[in-house]
GUKOLFI-355250 format. One record per residue: x, y, z of N, C-alpha, C in turn; residue in one letter. Coordinates in steps of 0.1 Angstrom, whole numbers, plus 5000, padded with zeros to 4 digits. Layout:
N
XYZXYZXYZA
...
# end
This chain:
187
289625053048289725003034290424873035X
290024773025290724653028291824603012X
292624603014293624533009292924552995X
292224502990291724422975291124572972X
291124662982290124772974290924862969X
292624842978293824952969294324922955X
293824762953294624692946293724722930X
292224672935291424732926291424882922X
291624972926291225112925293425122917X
294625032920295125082913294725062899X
294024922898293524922884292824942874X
292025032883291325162873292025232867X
293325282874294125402872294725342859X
295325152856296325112852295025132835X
293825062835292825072826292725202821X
293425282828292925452821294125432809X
295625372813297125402805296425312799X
295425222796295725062785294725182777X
293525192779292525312770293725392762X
294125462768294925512758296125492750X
296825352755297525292744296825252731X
295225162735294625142723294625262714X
294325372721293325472706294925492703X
296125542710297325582702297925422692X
298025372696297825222687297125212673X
295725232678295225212666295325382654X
295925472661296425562651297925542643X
298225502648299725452644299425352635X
298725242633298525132626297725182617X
296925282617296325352602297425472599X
298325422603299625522592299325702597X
298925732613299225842616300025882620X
300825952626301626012634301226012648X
302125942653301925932669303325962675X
303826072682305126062687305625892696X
306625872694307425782701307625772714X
307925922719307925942730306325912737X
305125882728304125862740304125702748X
304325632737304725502740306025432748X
307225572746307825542758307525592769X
306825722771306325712782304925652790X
304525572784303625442785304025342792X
305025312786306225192789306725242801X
307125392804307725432819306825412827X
305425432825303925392839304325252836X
304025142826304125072832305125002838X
306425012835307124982846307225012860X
307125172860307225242871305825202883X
304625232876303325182886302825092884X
302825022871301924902868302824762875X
304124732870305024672875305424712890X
306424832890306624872902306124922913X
305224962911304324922923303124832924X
302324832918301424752918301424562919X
302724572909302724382912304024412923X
304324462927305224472934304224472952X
303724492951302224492962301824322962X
301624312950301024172949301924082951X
303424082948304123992948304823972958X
305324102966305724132979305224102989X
303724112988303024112996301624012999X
300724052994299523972987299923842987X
300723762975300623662974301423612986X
301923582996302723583001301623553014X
300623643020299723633029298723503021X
298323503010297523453004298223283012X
299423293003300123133005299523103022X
300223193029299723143044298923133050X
297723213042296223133044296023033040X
296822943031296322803026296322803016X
296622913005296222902989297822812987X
297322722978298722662971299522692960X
300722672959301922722950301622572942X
302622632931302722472921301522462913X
301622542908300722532895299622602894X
299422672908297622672909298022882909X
296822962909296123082906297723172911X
298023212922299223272920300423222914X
300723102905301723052896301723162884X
300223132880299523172871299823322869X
299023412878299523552877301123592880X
301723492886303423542885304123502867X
303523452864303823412849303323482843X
302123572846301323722831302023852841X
302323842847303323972850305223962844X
305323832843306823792837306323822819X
305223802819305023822802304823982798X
304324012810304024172809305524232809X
306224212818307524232815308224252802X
308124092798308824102786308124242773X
306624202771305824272762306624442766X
306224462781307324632784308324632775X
309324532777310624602769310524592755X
310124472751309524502737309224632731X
308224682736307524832734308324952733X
309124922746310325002752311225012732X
311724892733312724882721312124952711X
310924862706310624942694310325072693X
309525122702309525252702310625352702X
311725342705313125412702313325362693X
313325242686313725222669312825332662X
311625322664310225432656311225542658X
311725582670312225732676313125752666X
314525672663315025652658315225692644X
314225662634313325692620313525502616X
313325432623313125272617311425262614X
310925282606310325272598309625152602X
309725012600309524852606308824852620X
309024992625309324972641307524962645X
307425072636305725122640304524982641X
304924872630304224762635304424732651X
306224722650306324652668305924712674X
305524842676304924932686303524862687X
302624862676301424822675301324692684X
301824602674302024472681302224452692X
303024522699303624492719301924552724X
302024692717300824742726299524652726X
299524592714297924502719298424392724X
299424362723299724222731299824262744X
300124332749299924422766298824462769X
298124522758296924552765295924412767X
295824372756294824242754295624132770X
296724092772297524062784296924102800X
297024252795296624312812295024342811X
294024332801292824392806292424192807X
292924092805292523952812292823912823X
294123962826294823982838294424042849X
293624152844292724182858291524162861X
290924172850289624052849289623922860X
290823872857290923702865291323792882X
291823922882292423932894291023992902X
290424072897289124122905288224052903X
287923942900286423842898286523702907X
288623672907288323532912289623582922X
290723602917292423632930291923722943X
291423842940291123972950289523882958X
288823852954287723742962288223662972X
288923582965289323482971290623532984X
291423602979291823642995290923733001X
290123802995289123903008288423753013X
288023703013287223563020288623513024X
289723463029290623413034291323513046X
291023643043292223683053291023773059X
291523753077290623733083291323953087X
290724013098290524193100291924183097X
292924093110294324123118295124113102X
294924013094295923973084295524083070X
294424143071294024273061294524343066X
294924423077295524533086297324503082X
297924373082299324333081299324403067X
298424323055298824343041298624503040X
297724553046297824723043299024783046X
299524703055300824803063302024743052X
301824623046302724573035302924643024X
301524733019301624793008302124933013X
302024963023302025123028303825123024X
304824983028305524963030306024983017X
305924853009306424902996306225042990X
305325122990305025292987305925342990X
306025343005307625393010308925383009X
309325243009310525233008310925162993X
310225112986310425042970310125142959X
308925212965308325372949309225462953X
309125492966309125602968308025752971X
308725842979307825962982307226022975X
305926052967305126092958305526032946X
305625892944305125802930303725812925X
303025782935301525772929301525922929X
301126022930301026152920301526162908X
302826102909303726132895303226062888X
302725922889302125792883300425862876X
299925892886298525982880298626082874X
299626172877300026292866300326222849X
301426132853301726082839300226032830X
299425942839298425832835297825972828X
297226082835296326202832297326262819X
298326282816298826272808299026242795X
298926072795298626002781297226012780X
296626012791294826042781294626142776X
295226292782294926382772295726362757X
296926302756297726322742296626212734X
296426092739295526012734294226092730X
293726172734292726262732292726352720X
294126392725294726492713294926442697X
295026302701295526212686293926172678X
293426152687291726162679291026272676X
291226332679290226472675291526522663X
# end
């Protein structure tokens, strides 16, 4: 398996939690009931896998091989994605916040919920678009068996010592999680 194909396949997983922010989103904005608690635990994947592991892969690691193959800093494509993961950040706590004001009984809140969530989703479904069509290309053409074998053992690394021992289960339990409540909220 090479490097770009862990990275892609986590972002199937991360498109399954944005799918079901939208549908819980767009029930909340037509004035339904959506617990609070689904969007903070939204907000816990993505810090926990979307952030914490995943760009944590990329930023630990990936871009880092990328640079030493030649790709340049200063403005150019990894500037880029380190700037929509610092936005993704911010949009997390946002969500985070408002969604305990909603928890709360703030009333006001239920827009900001809305609001973070399409601004995150609309954020990360461009975000990987640019990362699987032109970022993940472009280092699979640059890094030659020996330096795909390094980055694998970089990611294995972070799993280990930065997530921790069974994250990704917990991370796919949770993800399998919001799709069923998201499921639950439409029918």
């Amino acid at each position: 398996m090479k490097a770009i194909d862990v990275l892609m396949q986590e972002h199937r997983l991360i498109e399954r939690v944005l799918d079901a922010l939208e549908i819980a989103a767009g029930h909340l904005e037509r004035s339904h009931s959506v617990p609070p608690t689904f969007f903070l635990e939204a907000a816990d994947f993505i810090a926990g896998f979307a952030d914490g592991c995943h760009h944590r892969k990329e930023e630990g690691v990936l871009f880092g091989a990328m640079i030493e193959s030649g790709v340049p800093t200063g403005g150019g494509v990894i500037d880029m994605m380190l700037e929509e993961h610092e936005q993704g950040r911010a949009l997390t706590r946002a969500l985070r916040d408002a969604a305990r004001r909603l928890q709360a009984g703030d009333a006001p809140a239920r827009a900001q919920v809305v609001s973070n969530v399409r601004g995150y989703v609309a954020l990360l479904r461009d975000h990987i678009a640019k990362e699987d069509e032109m970022l993940f290309p472009m280092a699979d053409e640059l890094f030659s068996p020996a330096r795909q074998e390094r980055v694998l053992e970089g990611f294995e690394r972070v799993e280990r010592e930065e997530t921790g021992e069974g994250a990704h289960e917990k991370f796919h339990a949770l993800a399998a999680k919001l799709e069923r409540e998201a499921r639950a909220i439409s029918d």
